[in-house]
C-alpha positions as CSV (number, residue, x, y, z in Angstrom):
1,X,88.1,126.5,112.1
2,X,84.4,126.7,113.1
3,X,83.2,125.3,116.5
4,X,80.0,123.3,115.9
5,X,77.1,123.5,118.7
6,X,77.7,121.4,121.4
7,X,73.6,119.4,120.6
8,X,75.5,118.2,117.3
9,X,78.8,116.9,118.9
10,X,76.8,115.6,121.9
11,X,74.6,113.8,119.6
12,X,77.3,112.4,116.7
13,X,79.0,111.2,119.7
14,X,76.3,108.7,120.9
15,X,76.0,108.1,117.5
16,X,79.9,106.9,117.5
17,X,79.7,105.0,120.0
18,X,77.3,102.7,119.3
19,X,79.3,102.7,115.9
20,X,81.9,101.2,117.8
21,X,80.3,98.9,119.5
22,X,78.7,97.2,116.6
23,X,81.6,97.2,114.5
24,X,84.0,96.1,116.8
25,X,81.1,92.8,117.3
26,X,80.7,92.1,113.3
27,X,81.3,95.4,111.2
28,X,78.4,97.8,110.1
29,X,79.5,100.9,111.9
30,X,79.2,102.7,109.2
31,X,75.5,101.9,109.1
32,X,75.0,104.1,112.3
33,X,77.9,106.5,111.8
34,X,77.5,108.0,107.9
35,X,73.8,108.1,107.7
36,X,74.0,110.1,111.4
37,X,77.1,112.3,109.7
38,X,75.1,112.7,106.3
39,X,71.6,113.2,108.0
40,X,72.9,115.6,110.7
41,X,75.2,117.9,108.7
42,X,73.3,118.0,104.9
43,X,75.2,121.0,103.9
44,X,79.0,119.1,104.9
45,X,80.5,118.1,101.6
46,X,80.7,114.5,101.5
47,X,84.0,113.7,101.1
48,X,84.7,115.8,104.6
49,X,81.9,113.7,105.9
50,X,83.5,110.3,104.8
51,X,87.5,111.8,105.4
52,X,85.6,112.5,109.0
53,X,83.8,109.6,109.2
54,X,87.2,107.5,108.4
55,X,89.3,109.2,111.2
56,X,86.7,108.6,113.7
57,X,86.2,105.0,112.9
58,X,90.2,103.9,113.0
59,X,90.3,104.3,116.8
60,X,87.2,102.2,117.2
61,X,88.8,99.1,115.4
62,X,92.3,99.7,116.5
63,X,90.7,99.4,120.3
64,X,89.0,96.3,119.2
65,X,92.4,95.1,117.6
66,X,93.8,95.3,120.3
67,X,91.3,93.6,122.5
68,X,91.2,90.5,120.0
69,X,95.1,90.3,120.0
70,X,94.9,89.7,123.3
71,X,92.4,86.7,123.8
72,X,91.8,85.0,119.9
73,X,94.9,83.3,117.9
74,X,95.1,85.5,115.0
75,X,95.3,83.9,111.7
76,X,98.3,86.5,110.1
77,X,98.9,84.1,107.3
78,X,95.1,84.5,106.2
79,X,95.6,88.8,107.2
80,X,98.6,90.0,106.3
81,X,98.1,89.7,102.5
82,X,94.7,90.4,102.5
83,X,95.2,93.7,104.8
84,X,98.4,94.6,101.9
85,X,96.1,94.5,99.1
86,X,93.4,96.5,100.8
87,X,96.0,98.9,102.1
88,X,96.7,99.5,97.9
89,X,93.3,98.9,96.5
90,X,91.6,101.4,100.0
91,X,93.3,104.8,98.8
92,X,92.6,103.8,95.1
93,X,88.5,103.3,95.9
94,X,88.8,106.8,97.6
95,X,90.4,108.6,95.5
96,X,88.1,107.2,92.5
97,X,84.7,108.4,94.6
98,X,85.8,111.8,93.6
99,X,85.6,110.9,89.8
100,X,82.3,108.3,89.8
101,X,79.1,108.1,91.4
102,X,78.5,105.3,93.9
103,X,75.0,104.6,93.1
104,X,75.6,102.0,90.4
105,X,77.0,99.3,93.1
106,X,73.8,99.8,94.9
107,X,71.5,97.2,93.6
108,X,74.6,94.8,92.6
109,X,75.1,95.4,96.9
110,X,71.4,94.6,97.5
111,X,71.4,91.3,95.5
112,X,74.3,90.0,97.0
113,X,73.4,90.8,100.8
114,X,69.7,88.7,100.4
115,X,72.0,85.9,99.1
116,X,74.3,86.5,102.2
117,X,71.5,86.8,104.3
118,X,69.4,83.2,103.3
119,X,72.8,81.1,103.0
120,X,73.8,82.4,106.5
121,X,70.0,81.6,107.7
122,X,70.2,78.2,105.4
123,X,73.5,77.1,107.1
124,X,72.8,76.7,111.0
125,X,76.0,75.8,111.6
126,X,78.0,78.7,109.4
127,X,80.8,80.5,111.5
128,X,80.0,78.2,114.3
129,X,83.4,76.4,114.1
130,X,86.8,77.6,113.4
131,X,88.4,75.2,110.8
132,X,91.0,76.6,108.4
133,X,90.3,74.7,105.3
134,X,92.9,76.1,102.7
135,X,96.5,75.5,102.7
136,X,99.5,78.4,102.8
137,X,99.5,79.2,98.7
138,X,96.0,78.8,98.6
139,X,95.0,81.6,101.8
140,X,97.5,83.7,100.3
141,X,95.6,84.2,97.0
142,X,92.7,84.2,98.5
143,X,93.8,87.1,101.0
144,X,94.9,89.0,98.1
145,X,91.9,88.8,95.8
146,X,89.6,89.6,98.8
147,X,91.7,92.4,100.0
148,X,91.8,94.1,96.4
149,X,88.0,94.0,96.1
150,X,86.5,94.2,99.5
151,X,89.5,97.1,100.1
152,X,88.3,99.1,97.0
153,X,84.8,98.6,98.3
154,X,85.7,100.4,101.4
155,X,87.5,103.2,100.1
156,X,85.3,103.7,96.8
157,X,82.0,103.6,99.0
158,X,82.2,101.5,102.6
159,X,79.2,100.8,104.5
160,X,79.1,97.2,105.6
161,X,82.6,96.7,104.7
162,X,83.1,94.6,107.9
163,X,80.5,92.4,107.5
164,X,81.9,91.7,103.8
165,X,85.2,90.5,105.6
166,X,83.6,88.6,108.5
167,X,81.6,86.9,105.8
168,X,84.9,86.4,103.9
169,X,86.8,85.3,105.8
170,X,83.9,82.5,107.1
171,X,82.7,81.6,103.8
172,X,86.2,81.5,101.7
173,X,88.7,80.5,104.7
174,X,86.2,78.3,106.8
175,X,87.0,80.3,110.0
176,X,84.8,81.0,112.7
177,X,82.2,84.1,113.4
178,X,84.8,85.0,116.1
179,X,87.9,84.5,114.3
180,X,86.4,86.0,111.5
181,X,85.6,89.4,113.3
182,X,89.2,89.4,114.9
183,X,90.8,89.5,111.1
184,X,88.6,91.6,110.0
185,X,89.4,94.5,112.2
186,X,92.6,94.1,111.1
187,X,92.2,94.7,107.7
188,X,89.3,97.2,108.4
189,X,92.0,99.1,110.5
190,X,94.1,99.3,107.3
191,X,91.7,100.0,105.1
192,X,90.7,103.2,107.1
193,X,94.4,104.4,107.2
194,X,94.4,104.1,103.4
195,X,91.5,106.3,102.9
196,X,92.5,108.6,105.7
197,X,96.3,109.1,103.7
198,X,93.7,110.1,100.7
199,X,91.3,112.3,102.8
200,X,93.4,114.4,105.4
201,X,95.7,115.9,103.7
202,X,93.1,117.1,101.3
203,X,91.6,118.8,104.4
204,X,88.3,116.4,104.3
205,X,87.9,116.3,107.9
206,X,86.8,118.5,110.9
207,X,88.7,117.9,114.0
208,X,86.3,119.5,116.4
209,X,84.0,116.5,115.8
210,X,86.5,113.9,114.9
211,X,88.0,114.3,118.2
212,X,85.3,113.8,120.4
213,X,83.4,111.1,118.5
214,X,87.0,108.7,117.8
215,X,87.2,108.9,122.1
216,X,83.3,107.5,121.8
217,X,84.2,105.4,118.5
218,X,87.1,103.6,120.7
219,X,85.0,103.0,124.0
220,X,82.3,101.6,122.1
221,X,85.0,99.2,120.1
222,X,86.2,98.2,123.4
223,X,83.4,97.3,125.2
224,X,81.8,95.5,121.9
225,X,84.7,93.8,121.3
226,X,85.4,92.6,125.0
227,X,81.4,91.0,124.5
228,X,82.0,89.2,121.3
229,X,85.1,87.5,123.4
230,X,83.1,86.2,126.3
231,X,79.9,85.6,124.2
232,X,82.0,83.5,121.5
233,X,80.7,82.8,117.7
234,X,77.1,82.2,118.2
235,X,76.2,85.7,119.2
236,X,78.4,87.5,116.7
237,X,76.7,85.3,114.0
238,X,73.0,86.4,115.8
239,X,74.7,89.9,115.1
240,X,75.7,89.4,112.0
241,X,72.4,88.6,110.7
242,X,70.7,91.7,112.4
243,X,73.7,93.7,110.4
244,X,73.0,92.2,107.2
245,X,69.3,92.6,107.4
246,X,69.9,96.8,108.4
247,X,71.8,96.7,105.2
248,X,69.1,95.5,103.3
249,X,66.5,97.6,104.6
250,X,69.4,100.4,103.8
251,X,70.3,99.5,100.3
252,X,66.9,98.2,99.2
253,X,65.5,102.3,100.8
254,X,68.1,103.8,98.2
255,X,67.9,101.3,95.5
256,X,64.2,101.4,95.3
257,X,63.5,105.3,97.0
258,X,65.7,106.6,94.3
259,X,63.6,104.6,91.3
């Protein structure tokens, strides 16, 4: 196993936590965490990249898991089939990125974020109250179809993944910005397990850095999630817009870079 310089782990680990801290608020970790993985290791395959990037990134949402658990009523009836199907549909997104090209989801992506972004900016008062608006039968389906797709998505490709639940679980199951975040890293916390049961034992990942940056990863989930707590809906949906913009700036780079 090959030690990497201490400059690299040093800086991927600043890099990790400020991954935790923003996806532990309203998802987009992976906006700070691949890109640094991708830009700072070129010649890294990129499935050891992503198998890293995954086994970093579950100790970052299982700290803010347990943060939530622990001060917002968690809406299992809304999570638990949503985090099943992404559980199944997670592993079957990774292990189709080794047979197809991600690239083609990238302007479909790009379209749908500017939508996100001016109904979010539209609605003043979106996320801003917590108001369950489907029955039992009714969050149950909708769980299941949103973990199948958004669960896929995260295995098959994943950045902003956790901003696609937050705004899921607002937009479909009327629940608040903070309730929202709280489910979602739930589901996001399965999802990584279900592309880390594809990517370990495949040997896509190197534990010299993924040890280091999942301590950062999880005091950076900590600390974001303990501030999303105190600071309530309104600033995670402030954040959520600044996420959602990145994304475009991201995706509309690629789409448009690559053309």
């Amino acid at each position: 196993m090959s030690i990497e310089p201490t400059w690299l782990i040093a800086a991927l680990c600043g890099f990790a936590f400020l991954a935790g801290f923003l996806d532990a608020v309203v998802g987009g970790g992976g906006l700070i965490q691949v890109p640094a993985l991708l830009i700072l290791m070129p010649d890294t395959a990129i499935a050891t990249l992503l198998g890293t990037n995954k086994c970093v990134s579950i100790f970052g949402t299982s700290a803010a898991v347990w943060q939530y658990s622990r001060h917002v009523t968690l809406p299992w009836p809304a999570i638990l089939p949503t985090a099943l199907t992404a559980l199944l549909f997670g592993y079957a997104g990774a292990a189709t990125v080794s047979h197809l090209h991600p690239d083609a989801l990238r302007p479909l992506i790009l379209a749908v974020l500017v939508l996100v972004l001016m109904y979010t900016l539209w609605r003043k008062d979106f996320g801003a109250l917590h108001a369950p608006r489907l029955g039992q039968i009714a969050q149950v389906a909708a769980g299941l179809a949103t973990g199948a797709v958004i669960g896929f998505y995260d295995g098959f490709f994943g950045p902003g993944t956790g901003s696609f639940l937050v705004l899921a679980f607002v937009a479909l199951f009327g629940f608040s910005f903070l309730h929202a975040s709280a489910a979602a890293k739930i589901v996001n916390a399965v999802t990584n397990l279900a592309a880390i049961a594809y990517f370990v034992p495949r040997g896509h990942v190197i534990p010299s850095l993924a040890l280091p940056m999942a301590a950062c990863n999880l005091a950076g989930g900590l600390i974001g999630s303990r501030l999303a707590i105190r600071r309530g809906s309104g600033f995670v949906r402030v954040l959520f817009l600044v996420v959602v913009g990145l994304l475009i700036l991201r995706f509309a780079f690629d789409v448009f870079g690559a053309a």
